[in-house]
C-alpha positions in Angstrom: 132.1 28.4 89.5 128.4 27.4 89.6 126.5 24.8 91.5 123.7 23.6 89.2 120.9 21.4 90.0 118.3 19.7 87.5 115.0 17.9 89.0 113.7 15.0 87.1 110.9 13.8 86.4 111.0 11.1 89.4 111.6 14.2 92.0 115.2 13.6 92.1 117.5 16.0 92.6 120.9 16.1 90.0 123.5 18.8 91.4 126.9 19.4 89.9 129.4 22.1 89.7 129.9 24.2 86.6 132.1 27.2 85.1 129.4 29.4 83.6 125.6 31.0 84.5 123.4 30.5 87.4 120.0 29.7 86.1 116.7 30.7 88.5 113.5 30.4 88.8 110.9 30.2 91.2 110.5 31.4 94.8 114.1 33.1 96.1 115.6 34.0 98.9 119.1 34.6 100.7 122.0 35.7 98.8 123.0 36.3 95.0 126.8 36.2 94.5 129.2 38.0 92.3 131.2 34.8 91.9 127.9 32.9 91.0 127.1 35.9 88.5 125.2 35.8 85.6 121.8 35.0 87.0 119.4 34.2 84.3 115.7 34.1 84.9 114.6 31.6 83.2 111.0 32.3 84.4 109.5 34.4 87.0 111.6 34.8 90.1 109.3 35.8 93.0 110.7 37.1 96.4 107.8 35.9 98.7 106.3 38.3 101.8 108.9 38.3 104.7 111.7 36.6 102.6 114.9 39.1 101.6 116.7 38.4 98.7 120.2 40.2 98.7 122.4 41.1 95.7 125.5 41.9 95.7 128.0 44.7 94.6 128.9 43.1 90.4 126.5 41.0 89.8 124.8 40.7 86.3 120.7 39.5 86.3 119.7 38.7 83.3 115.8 38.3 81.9 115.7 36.3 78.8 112.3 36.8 77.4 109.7 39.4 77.9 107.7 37.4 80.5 110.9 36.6 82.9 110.3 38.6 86.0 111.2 39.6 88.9 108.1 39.8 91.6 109.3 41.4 94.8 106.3 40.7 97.4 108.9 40.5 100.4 112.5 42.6 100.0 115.0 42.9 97.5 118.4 44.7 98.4 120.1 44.9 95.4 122.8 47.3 96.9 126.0 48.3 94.4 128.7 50.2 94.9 130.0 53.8 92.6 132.7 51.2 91.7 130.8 48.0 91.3 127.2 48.3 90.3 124.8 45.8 90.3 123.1 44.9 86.6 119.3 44.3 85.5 119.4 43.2 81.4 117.3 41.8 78.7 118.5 40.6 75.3 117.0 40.1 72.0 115.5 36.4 71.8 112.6 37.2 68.8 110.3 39.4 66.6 108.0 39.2 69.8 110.4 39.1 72.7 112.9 42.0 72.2 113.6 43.3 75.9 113.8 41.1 79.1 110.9 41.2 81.7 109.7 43.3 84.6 111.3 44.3 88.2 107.9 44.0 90.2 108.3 45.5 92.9 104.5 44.9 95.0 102.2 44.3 98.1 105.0 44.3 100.9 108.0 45.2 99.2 108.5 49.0 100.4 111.5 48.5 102.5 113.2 47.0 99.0 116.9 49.2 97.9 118.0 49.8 94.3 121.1 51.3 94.8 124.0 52.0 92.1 122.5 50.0 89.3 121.5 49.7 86.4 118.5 48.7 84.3 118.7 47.8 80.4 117.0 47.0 78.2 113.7 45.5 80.3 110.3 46.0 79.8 109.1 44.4 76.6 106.1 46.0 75.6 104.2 42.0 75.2 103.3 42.6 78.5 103.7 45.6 81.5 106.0 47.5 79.1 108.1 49.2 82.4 111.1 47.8 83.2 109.8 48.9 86.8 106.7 48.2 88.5 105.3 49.8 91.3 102.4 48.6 92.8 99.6 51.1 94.8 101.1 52.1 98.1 104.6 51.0 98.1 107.5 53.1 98.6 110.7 51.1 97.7 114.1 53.5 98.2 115.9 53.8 94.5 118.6 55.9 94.3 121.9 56.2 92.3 120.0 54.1 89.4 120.1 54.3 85.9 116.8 52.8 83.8 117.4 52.9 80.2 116.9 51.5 76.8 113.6 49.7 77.8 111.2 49.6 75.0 108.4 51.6 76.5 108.4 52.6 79.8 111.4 52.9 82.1 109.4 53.1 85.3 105.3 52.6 86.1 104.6 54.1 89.3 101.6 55.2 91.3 101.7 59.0 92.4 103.6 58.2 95.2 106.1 55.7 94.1 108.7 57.3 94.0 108.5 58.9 97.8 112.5 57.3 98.4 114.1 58.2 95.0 117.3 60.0 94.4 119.7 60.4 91.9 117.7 58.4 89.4 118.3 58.5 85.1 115.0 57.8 83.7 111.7 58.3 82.7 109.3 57.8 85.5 105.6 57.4 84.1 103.1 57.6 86.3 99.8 55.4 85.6 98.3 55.8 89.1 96.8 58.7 91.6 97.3 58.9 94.7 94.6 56.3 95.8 94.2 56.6 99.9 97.3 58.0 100.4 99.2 61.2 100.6 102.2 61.0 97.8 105.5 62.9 97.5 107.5 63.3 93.7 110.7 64.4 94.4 113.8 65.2 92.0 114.6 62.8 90.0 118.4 63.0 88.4 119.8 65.2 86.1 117.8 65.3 82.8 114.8 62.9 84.5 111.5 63.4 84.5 107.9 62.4 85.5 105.5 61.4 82.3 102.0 61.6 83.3 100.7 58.3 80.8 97.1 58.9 81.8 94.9 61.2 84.1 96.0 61.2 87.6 94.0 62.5 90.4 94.4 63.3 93.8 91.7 62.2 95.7 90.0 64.1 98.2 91.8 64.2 101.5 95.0 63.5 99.9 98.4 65.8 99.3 100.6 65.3 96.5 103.8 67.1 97.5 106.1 68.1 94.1 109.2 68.9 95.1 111.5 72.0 93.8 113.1 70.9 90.7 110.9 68.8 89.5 109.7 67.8 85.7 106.5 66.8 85.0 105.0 65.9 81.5 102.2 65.5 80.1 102.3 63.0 76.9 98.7 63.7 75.2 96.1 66.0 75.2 93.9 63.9 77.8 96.8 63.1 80.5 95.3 65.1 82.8 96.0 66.1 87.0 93.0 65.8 88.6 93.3 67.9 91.9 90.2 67.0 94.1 92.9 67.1 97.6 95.9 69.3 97.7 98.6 69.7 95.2 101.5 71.1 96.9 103.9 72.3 94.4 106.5 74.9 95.8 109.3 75.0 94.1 111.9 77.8 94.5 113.4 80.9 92.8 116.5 79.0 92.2 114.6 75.8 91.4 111.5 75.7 89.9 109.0 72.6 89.4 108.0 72.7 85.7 104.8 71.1 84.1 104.7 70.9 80.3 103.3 69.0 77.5 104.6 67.4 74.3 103.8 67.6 70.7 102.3 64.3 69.8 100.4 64.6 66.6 98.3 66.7 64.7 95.5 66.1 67.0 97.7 65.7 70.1 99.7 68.9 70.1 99.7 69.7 73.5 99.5 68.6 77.2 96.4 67.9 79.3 95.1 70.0 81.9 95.5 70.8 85.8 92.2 70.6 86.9 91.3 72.0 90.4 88.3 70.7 91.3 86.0 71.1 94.9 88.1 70.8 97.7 91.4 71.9 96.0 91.5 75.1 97.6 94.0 74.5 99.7 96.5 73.5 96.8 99.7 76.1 96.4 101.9 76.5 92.8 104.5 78.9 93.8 107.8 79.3 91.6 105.9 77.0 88.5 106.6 77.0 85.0 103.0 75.6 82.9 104.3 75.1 79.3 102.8 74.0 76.2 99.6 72.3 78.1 96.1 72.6 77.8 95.3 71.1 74.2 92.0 72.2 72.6 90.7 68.6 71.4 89.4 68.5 75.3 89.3 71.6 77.5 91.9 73.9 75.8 93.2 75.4 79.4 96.5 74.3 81.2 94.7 75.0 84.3 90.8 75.1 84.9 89.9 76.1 88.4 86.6 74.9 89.6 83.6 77.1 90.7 84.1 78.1 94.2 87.9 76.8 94.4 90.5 79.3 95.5 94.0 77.5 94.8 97.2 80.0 96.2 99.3 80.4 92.7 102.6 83.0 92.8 105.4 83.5 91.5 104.3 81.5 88.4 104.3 81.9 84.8 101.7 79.8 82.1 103.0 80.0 78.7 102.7 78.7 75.4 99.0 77.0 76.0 96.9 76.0 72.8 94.4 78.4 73.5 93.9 79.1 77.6 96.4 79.8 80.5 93.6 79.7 82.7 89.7 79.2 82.6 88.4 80.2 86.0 85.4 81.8 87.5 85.2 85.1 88.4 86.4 84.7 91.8 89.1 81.9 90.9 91.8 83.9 91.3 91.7 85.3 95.1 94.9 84.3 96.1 96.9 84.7 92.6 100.3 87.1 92.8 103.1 87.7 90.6 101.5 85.5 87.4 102.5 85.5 84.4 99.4 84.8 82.1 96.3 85.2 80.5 93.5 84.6 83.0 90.2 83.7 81.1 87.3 84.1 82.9 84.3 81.7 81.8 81.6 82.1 84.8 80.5 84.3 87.2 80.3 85.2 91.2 77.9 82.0 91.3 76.8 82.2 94.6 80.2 83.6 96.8 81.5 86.7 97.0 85.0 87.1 94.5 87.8 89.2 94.5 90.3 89.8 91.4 93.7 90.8 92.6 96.8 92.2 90.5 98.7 89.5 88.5 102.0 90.1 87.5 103.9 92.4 84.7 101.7 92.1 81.0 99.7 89.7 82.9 95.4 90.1 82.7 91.7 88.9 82.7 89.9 87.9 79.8 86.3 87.8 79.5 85.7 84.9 77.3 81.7 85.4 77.6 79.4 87.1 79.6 80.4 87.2 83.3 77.3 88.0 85.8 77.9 89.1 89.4 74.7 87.6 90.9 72.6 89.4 93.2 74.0 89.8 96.9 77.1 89.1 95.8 80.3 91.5 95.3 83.0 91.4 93.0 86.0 93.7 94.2 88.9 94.6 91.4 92.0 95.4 93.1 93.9 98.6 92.1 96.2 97.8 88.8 93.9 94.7 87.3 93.2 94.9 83.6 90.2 93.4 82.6 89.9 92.3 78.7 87.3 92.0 77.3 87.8 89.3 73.8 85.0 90.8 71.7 81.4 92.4 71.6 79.5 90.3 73.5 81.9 89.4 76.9 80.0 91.5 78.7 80.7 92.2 82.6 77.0 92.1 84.1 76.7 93.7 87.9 73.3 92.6 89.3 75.2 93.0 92.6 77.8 95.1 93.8 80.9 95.9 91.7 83.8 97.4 93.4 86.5 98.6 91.0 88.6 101.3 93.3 91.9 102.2 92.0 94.5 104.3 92.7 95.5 107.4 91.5 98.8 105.9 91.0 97.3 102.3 90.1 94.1 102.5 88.1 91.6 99.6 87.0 92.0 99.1 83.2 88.8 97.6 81.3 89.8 97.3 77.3 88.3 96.2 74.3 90.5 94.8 71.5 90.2 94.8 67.8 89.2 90.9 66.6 87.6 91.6 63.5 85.3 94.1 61.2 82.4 92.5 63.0 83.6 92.9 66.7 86.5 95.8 66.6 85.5 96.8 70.5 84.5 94.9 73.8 81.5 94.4 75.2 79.6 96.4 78.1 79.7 97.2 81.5 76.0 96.6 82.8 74.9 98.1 85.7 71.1 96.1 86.4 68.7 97.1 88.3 70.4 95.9 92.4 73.8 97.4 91.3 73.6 100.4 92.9 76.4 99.9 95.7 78.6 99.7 93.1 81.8 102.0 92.5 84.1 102.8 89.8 87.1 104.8 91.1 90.0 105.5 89.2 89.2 103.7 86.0 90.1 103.5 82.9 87.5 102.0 80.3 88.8 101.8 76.8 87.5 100.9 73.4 84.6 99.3 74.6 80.7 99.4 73.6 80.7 97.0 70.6 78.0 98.7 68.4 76.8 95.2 67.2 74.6 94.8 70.2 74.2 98.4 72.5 77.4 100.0 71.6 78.0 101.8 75.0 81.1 101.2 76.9 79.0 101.6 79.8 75.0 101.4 80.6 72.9 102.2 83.8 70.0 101.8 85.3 71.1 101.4 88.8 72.7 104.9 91.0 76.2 103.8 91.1 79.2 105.6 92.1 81.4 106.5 89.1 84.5 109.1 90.0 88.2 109.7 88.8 87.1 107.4 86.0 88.3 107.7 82.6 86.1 106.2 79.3 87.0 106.3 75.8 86.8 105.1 72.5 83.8 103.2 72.6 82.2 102.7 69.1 79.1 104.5 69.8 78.8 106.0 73.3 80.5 106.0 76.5 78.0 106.1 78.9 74.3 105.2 78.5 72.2 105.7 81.6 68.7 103.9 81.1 67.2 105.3 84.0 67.7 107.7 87.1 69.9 110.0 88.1 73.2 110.1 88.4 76.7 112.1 89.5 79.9 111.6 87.7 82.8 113.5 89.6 86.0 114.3 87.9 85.8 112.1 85.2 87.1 112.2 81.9 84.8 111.8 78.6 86.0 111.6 75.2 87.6 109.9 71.6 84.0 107.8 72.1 82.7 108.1 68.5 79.5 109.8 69.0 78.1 110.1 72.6 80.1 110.8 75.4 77.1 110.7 78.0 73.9 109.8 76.6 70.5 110.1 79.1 68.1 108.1 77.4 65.2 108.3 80.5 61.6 109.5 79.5 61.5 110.8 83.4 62.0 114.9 83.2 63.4 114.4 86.6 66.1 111.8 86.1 69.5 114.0 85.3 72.8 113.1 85.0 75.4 115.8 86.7 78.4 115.4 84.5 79.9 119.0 85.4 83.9 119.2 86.4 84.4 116.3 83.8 86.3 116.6 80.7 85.1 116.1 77.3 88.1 115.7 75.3 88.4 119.8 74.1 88.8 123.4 76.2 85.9 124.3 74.6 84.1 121.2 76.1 81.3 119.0 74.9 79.0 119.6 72.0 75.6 120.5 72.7 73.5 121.9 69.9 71.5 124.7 72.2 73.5 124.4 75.5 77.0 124.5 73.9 76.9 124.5 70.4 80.6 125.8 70.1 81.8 122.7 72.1 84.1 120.1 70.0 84.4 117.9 72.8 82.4 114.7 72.7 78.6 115.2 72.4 75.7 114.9 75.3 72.0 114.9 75.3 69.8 116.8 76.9 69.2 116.1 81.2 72.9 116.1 81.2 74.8 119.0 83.2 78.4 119.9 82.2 78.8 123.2 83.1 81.7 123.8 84.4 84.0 121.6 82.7 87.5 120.7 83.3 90.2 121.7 80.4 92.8 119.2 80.6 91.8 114.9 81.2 92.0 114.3 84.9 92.0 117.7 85.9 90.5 117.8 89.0 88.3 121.0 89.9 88.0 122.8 93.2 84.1 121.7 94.0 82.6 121.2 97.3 81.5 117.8 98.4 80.3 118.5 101.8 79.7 121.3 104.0 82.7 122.5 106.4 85.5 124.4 107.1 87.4 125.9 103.7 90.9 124.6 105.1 89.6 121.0 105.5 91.0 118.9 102.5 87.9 116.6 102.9 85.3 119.5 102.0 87.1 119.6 98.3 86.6 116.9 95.4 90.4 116.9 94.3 91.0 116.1 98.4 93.3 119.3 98.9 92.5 122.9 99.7 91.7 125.3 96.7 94.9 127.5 95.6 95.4 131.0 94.3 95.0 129.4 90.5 91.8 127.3 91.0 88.6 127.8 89.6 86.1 127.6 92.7 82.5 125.6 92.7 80.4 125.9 96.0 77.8 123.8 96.3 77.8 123.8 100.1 77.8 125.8 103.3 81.5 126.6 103.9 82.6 128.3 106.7 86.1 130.5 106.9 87.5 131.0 110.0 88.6 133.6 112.5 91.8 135.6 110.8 91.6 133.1 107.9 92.4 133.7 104.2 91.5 131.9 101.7 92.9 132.0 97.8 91.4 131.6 94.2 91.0 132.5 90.6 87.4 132.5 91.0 85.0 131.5 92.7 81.4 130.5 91.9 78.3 129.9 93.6 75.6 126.7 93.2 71.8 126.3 94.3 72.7 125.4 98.2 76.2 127.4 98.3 77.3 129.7 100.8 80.2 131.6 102.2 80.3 132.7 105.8 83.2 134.9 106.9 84.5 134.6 110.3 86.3 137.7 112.2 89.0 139.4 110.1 88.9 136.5 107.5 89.2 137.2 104.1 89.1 135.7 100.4 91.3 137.2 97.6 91.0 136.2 94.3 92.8 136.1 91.1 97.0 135.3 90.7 
């Protein structure tokens, strides 16, 4: 039964009772009835501020053309039941009006339910195009809702719309950042997802809080998330928050980008999934981290990106763990201090063009990073302090790759005049030197300290040292395809003391007049060899320091020389009272000594 009523023309009012719709229109309030059900807007329906409208569980609202809406400025409660939801519909009028209108929900509507119902067919594309509107700053609660079958966008939302939903089916697109607030996106329902319809940002000062187990996607190359606050995304191991992109077109084949910009450093990823973002008609990296920015990202993994995982600078990654990625690297220190930690299993940096650590500033490689380098001229330049200490268990890896008969190695470590703090410790550096510019794997001209360091298969020479001296303990030399160590100084006095290195043979390196037998990779002249070690990473029995022969810390290799070790004293060294020491053989540099304390002794040989 319905109570109708028609005003004429002469502001009379014509009431009568009828079997069939409720038409509305105009400002509502107070109750919508299942017996009074179908309501039909007829034109907008506008809930004004402080008025409720109240639906109730079974009834039917139907929009009939694509600019019949439903503005909420006040509060809607359109509360269903499992058993007896509560219906939003458009229908098919013409060519131009194919879906109902819009559910507005705007300035003052945030204490507004949706609960079990359902949305269909709204949204006509004339218009808004979202069968749901959410204006900036409201929070209406939505839960147990199904959008579906509108003709463009189920839901438009700012970044923080959807703070109160639950166990929603639909798209959610978000148009909106956060503006001057913080924003939460939590899970949607079961197949759901965020769509990110334009660049989003979160201003500075603002948190966006993702939730575990949520989707968001990015629908075009230049839907970007602009981080400028805090992005808090932490999902779990059991429920991860994914971002990926879509295939569009053929110039729209991927996602956008997360940007961190300045002030985003205190933004965590942790248990993220980055898929199939970052296309190449803009930036080309699914996430760019800005100069200076230090974003926490674990327990992540960035796959399937047009061209980048990551473009940082060379300190972007401080507080990176358990990755799974490539990490390009496409500027230097800048003007801070940087550190690279270990990423995750197959995961490494790529230098994607020369990388400078500036002057005062230190870059520090933690043990187990591997450091590409994409062709011939991504060169790592150290006009500061480099500190690349690995582990005799987890060395530093810096490799070259094949990319083409003009670039089949990386480029060069450069050590500049300033550099000489640095340390390489426990490094590997592999088919690097690219010969279309130096071809040297590395070059010096600053008094570093290179040990325990391995370098091989550069395309011309392994190490070029420019000028000064310099001492190269227990290293290994070799498989570089014509120089192993190659002095080029004019100064008689600048000498490079290679000795206790290996050289890729027994027989050692070649020398034409020093050790013209040697099959080992070649040296030049002002470099010392001799001794050698056989066997790659042998580590010889050579004094560092004056001291006591049973001190660990008086011997390169860090242990005390055995019955079977070949013996270099360069030192004072001191055996005491009753003491006896063991080796092969022992022999004797310019400042070497042996003293013998009471009843000691040395025996040598097996």
């Amino acid at each position: 039964m319905k109570n109708l009523c028609f005003l004429f023309l002469n502001l009379s009012f014509l009431c009568f009772t009828s079997f069939g719709q409720t038409n509305v229109s105009g400002n509502v309030s107070g109750t919508w009835t299942k017996a009074n059900s179908p309501y039909i807007i007829t034109s907008d329906v506008t809930v004004p501020a402080g008025q409720t409208l109240t639906i109730q569980p079974g009834v039917v609202v139907q929009s009939d053309a694509y600019n019949d809406d439903l503005l909420v400025y006040g509060t809607l409660l359109a509360q269903g039941t499992a058993a007896d939801s509560i219906r939003f519909r458009g229908v098919f009028v013409s060519g131009n009006s194919t879906h109902g209108g819009t559910l507005f929900f705007l300035t003052g509507s945030s204490s507004s339910i949706l609960d079990y119902v359902a949305v269909d067919r709204m949204g006509d594309s004339y218009y808004e195009g979202a069968a749901v509107y959410i204006a900036n700053g409201e929070t209406p609660t939505i839960r147990n809702t199904v959008v579906r079958s509108s003709e463009l966008n189920d839901f438009k939302i700012w970044a923080g719309g959807a703070r109160n939903f639950a166990s929603v089916k639909a798209v959610v697109s978000v148009d909106r950042g956060t503006g001057g607030s913080n924003a939460i996106m939590p899970k949607l329902g079961y197949g759901s997802y965020y769509r990110l319809i334009t660049d989003i940002t979160v201003g500075g000062g603002q948190t966006l809080t993702v939730q575990p187990g949520v989707v968001v996607q990015s629908d075009a190359y230049n839907d970007d998330l602009l981080v400028y606050g805090t992005l808090l995304a932490q999902g779990t191991a059991a429920d991860s928050i994914r971002f990926r992109g879509v295939f569009v077109s053929g110039n729209s084949t991927h996602g956008g980008t997360i940007y961190f910009h300045t002030g985003s450093s205190g933004s965590v990823l942790d248990y993220v999934v980055v898929e199939r973002m970052g296309d190449t008609y803009y930036e080309g990296a699914a996430i760019y981290v800005d100069q200076g920015e230090t974003p926490t990202i674990r327990n992540t993994v960035v796959r399937s990106s047009e061209r980048h995982d990551f473009k940082i600078w060379a300190g972007g990654a401080r507080n990176f763990s358990n990755l799974r990625a490539i990490v390009d690297l496409d500027r230097g220190t800048g003007g801070a201090n940087a550190t690279m930690p270990k990423l995750g299993y197959g995961s490494y940096y790529r230098l994607i063009t020369d990388i400078t650590v500036g002057g005062g500033q230190t870059l520090t490689i933690q043990p187990g990073v591997v450091v590409q380098s994409a062709d011939y001229s991504d060169d790592l330049r150290v006009y500061g302090t480099l500190l690349a200490q690995g582990t005799a268990a987890d060395s530093i890896h810096f490799r070259g790759v094949f990319v083409s008969t003009n670039s089949s190695h990386g480029g060069t470590i450069y050590f500049h005049t300033g550099s000489s703090g640095s340390v390489l410790d426990y490094v590997v550096v592999d088919r690097m030197g690219d010969t279309y510019y130096l071809g040297a794997a590395i070059s010096l001209e600053a008094s570093c300290t290179i040990k325990n360091t391995t370098v091989k298969n550069s395309e011309l020479t392994g190490i070029y040292t420019k000028q000064g001296s310099y001492v190269f303990n227990n290293c290994s030399i070799y498989a570089n395809a014509t120089w192993g160590v190659y002095n080029a100084s004019t100064v008689a006095t600048d000498i490079v003391d290679a000795r206790n290195c290996y050289w890729g043979n027994p027989t050692g390196p070649y020398h034409p007049t020093l050790n013209p037998s040697g099959t080992g990779n070649k040296v030049t002249d002002k470099v010392l060899f001799n001794p050698w070690s056989q066997t790659p990473g042998g580590c010889m029995s050579v004094t560092v320091k004056s001291g006591n022969w049973n001190d660990p810390t008086v011997w390169l290799c860090g242990q005390v020389p055995s019955s079977t070790d070949l013996v270099v004293i360069r030192h004072a060294v001191a055996l005491s009272g009753s003491f006896t020491a063991h080796a092969k053989q022992v022999a004797y540099e310019t400042g070497g000594s042996l003293n013998l304390g009471t009843n000691s002794q040395i025996q040598l040989g097996n």
